[in-house]
Structure formats: structure tokens, C-alpha cells
N, C-alpha and C positions, 0 to 999 in steps of 0.2 A: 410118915406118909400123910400128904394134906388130906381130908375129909374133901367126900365132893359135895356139894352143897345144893340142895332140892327147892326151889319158890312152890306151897302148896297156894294155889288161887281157888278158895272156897268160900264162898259166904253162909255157909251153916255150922256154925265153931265145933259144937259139937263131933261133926265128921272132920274137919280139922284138925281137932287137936287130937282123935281117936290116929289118924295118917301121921301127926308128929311124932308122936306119941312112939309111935314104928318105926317110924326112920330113925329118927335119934338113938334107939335100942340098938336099931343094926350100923350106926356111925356113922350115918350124914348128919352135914347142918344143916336145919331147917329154917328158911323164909316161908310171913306168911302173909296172906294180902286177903282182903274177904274180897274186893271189887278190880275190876279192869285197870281202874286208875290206879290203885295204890298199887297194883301188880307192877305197872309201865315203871314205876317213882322205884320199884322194888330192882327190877331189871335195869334201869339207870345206874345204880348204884351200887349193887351185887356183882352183878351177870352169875348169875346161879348156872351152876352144870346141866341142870335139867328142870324143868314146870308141867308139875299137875295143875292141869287148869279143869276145872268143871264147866257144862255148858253153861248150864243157868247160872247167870250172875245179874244181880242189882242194875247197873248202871251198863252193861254191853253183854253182848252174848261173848261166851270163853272160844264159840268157833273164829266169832269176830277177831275177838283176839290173838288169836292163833295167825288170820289170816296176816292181819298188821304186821305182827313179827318176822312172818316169813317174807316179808314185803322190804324189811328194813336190810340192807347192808350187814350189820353188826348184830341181826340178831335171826338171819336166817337158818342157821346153822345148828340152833340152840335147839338143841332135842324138846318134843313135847310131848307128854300124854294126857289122852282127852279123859277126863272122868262123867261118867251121865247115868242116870237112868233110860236112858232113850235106848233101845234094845234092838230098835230095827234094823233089818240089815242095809236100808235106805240112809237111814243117820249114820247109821257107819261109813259108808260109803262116803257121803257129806264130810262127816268127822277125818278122812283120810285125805281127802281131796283139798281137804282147807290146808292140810299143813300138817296135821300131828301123827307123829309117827309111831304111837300105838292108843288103843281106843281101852276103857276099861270099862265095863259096866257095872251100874251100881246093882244090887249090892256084891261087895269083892272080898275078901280075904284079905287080911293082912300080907299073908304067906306071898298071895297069887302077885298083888302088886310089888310085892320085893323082886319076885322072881322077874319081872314086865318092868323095872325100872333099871334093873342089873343089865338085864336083854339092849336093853334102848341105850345104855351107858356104852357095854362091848361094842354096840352097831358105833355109835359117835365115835370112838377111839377111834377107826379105821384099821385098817393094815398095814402097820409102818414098819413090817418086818420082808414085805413082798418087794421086788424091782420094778421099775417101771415097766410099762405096758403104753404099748403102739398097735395101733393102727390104721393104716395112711396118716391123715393129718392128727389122728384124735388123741392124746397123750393124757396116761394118767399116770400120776407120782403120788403113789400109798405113804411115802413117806412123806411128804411136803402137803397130802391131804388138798391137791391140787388135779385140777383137770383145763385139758388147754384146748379147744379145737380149731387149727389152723393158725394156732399162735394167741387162739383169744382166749382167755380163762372162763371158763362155765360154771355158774354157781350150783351145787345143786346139794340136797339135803343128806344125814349121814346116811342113811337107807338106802338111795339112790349112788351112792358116791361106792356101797359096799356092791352094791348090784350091777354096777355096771364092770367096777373091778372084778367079778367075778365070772360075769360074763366073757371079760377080754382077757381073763386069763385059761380060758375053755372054750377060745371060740372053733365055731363049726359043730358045736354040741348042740343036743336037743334037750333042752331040761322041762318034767314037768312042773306045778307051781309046784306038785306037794317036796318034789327035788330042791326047788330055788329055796322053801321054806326052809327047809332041814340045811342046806348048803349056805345060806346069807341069813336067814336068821336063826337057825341055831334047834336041834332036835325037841328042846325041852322048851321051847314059848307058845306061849298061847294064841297063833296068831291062826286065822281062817286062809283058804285060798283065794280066795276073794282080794285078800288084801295085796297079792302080787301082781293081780292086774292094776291095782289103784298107783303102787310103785312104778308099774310099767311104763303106763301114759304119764305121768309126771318125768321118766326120766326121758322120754322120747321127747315132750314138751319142751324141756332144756337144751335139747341136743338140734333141736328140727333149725333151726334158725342158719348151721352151715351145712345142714343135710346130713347129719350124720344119726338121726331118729333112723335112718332106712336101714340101716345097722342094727336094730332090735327088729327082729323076724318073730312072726308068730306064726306057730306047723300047727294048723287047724288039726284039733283034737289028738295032740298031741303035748303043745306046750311052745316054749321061747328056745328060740338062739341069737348066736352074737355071730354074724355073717357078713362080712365085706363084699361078699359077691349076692347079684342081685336074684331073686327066685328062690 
């Protein structure tokens, strides 16, 4: 079985090497970059499975960075998690909306971030055990980790890509966040409710372009469905 291989981006070695130091124990390979640049020179080269990126970095911020990569073709897709000391629930919000698909705050547990890297890995894989999923023009293929609307392919991130599969495979349902958490990210992660609205507008934002965001319904105090029919 190949190792999956982790880029840590941290400019304070010491918490660096404490994070390799982890992973390597539990059998990833680790990449390590202290700055933005050696990170990109690192992602060039590698394509690591997954990056902990920290916010603060020397030479760019790690949001920055995050945003870049999700920007790029080839590396939109690349799971990320944010590491910070920034606790608010405002930078979180920031931190999810840039791109990165789980947030960590410092200080963390060895433990906690295995458990939040493992989470983020299962989300990437997809569900390539599911059939395809229709509705009207919107097509998603769990097993080809493609989505098509009206024949065009829609990029969108692995969180979103699980969210909307799970949606179209439940629609006409009413889920709340704390359902969609437990249902698409998994009982035992660490994540707030909060973070399924951040998922939500991001996946509506991919979709709105053939109109098919009007397909993620919000039932004010209540929660989301996936609804083809309008109201």
C-alpha cells in the first residue's frame, strides 16, 4: 500500500518537526516547506495527498496560498487544512471560504489532527462505490469523481463534491447542519455547524452559473434540501 504523502507549510521548525514527527509514526510521507514559495516548488514536484498550511508565513499569508491553489486547474482539488492560532470564529469563516477544507487551531493534539487529516483524506477519496446520480441536466459520477451540469463539467472541491452527492442521493429531504455533519463528514470530526454553511455557498457558487444552485433549498430554521421543484 503506497503511503499518502502530507506538504507541512510552517515557518517555526520546531512545530514542524513536532507535526512530522506524527505523521511519519502513523505512515505518511512528509514534505516540508517553511515559506509560500518553497511550498508552490514543493507542490510542483510532489503533488502531496494533502497540506497543512499555517496562516502566518514569512513571505505570503498560507490563506493566500490556499486561495492560489484553489484557483489553479491542477491543484484545486488538493485537500487543505489551515493551522492558526487565530481562534475567531470570523478567521474561521475566512479560513473556509478561501479554500481549506478543515481549520485547526493552535495549540492542537497530535491525536486531534490525525483524527482531522484522516477525516479530510476519506472526504477526498469520494464515493466510488455509489451509481450515478441525475437530476435534470445535473449529473454526478462518484465513481469518475466528476460532475457535469448540462454537458459542462463543474469543478468543485472534495467537501462539496461529497455534499452535493449526498444531497442528490436524498433528495426531497430536509437535513439539519448537525445531520449533513454526522452524514457527509463523518460522527467523530471536529467540525462546528457553522462550517456547513461555508460548504453550502461554495457549492451553490459552482453550480449558479446553469442555475442549478436553486437546487440547494434552505427551510429557514430548519436546515437544507436538494429539491428540483421550486418553493
Amino acid at each position: 500500500m503506497v503511503s499518502k504523502q502530507i506538504l507541512i507549510v510552517e515557518d517555526e521548525k520546531p512545530i514542524r518537526d513536532m507535526i512530522a514527527f506524527g505523521l511519519r509514526r502513523a505512515g505518511f510521507e512528509v514534505l516540508e516547506a517553511q515559506d509560500c514559495a518553497t511550498a508552490r516548488c514543493c507542490v510542483a514536484d510532489h503533488f502531496p495527498d494533502l497540506m497543512l498550511v499555517d496562516w502566518m508565513l514569512p513571505d505570503s499569508s498560507g490563506l493566500e496560498l490556499t486561495r492560489w491553489m484553489k484557483k489553479q486547474s491542477d491543484t484545486r482539488e488538493m485537500p487543505v487544512i489551515m493551522l492558526t492560532a487565530r481562534a475567531e470564529e470570523e478567521d474561521k469563516i475566512r479560513g473556509l471560504e478561501g479554500g481549506a477544507d478543515d481549520y485547526v487551531t493552535k495549540p492542537f493534539s497530535p491525536r486531534e489532527l490525525l483524527a482531522r487529516i484522516n477525516a479530510v483524506l476519506r472526504r477526498a477519496k469520494g464515493g466510488d462505490d455509489e451509481g450515478g446520480l441525475v437530476a435534470e441536466g445535473l449529473v454526478v459520477d462518484p465513481a469518475g469523481h466528476r460532475v457535469r451540469a448540462d454537458g459542462v463539467e463543474v469543478s468543485l472541491g472534495p467537501t462539496e463534491f461529497r455534499l452535493l452527492s449526498f444531497f442528490m442521493a436524498h433528495q426531497e429531504r430536509v437535513y439539519s447542519r448537525s445531520q449533513l455533519l454526522d452524514r457527509v463528514w463523518g460522527g467523530n470530526v471536529y467540525v462546528e455547524e457553522r462550517t456547513v454553511d461555508v460548504h453550502i455557498r461554495r457549492l451553490r457558487k459552482a453550480l449558479e452559473q446553469k442555475g442549478y444552485d436553486r437546487f440547494i433549498q434552505t427551510v429557514r430554521g430548519a436546515g437544507y434540501r436538494f429539491s428540483t421543484q421550486t418553493g
